[in-house]
C-alpha positions as CSV (number, residue, x, y, z in Angstrom):
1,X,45.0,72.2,30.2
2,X,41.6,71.3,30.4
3,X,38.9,71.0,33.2
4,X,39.4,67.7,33.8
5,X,43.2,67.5,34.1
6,X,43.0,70.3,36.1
7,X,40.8,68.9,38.9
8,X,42.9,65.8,39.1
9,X,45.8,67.7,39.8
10,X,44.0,69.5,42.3
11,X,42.8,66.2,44.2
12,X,46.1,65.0,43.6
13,X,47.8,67.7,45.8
14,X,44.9,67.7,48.2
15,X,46.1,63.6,48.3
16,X,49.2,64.7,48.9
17,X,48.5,67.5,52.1
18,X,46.1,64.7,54.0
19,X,48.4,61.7,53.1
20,X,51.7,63.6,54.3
21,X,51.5,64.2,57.5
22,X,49.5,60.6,58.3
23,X,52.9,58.9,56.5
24,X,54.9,60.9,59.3
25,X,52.6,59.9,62.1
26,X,52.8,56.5,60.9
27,X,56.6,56.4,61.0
28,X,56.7,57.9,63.9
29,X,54.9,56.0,65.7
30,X,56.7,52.9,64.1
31,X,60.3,54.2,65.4
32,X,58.9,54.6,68.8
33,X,57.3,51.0,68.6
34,X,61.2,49.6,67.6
35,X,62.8,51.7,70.3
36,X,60.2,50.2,72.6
């Protein structure tokens, strides 16, 4: 595995920590919107 791959994997799991919990914000936010 070289340098490169191995910072795209990196920013790929940082991607994946920030964009998490926003997604569950999102949805919840969305259900309560419905149930409203």
């Amino acid at each position: 595995m070289n340098k490169t791959e191995l910072l795209i994997s990196q920013k790929e799991l940082d991607f994946k920590v920030i964009c998490y919990p926003v997604a569950l914000i999102c949805c919840h936010k969305a259900l309560v919107l419905m149930r409203a």
